[in-house]
N, C-alpha and C positions, 0 to 999 in steps of 0.2 A: 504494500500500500504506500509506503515512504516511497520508494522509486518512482510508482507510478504517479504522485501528485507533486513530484521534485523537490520535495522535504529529504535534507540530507544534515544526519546526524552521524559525524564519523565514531564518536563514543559509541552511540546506541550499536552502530553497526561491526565494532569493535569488541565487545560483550556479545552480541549476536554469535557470533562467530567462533569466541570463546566457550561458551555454550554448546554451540551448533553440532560443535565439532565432538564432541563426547557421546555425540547420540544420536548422528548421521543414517549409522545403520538399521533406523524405526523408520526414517523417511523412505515416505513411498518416489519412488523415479520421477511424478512431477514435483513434490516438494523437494528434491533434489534440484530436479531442472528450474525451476521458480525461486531457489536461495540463491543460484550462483547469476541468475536473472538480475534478481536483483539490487544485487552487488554489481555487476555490471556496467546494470543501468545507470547507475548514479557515478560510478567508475572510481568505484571503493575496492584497494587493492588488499585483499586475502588470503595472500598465497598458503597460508596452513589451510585455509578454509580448504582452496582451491583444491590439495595434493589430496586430501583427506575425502572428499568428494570423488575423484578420482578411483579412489583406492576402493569405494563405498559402490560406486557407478559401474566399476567392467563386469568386477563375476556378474552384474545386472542387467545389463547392456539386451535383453532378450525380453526384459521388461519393460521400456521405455517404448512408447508409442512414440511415434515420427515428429509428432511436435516437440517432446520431451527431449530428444533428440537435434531437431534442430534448434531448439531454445538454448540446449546446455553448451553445442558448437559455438552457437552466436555469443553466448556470454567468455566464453575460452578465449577466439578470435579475439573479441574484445577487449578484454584486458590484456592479452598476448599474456598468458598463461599459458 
């Protein structure tokens, strides 16, 4: 919601992530593809987020419909991550 209305809080998204990252493995593939979205979008850099996502995303990679998929490229691209 902060991305999509251009509210950008680096703290908030800073603890997010801190967070995020300890309990990645309960996200389902679009709230995977919709956290590194959103990070992104506002071009808030994550790289533990980002690795950690990663690592959470491949054995998954079978689960992910095609938008989930292209939302999580778009956000990678985009940061150059």
């Amino acid at each position: 919601a902060y991305a999509t209305v251009g509210h950008y809080s680096p703290q908030l998204f800073d603890k997010i992530a801190s967070v995020a990252i300890r309990c990645l493995d309960e996200f389902s593939p679009q709230a995977l593809a919709n956290t590194v979205w959103a990070y992104a979008s506002v071009g808030h850099s994550s790289p533990e987020l980002f690795d950690k996502v990663v690592e959470v995303a491949l054995p998954r990679l079978c689960e992910f419909t095609s938008q989930d998929i292209a939302n999580t490229v778009w956000a990678y691209a985009t940061v150059g991550h």
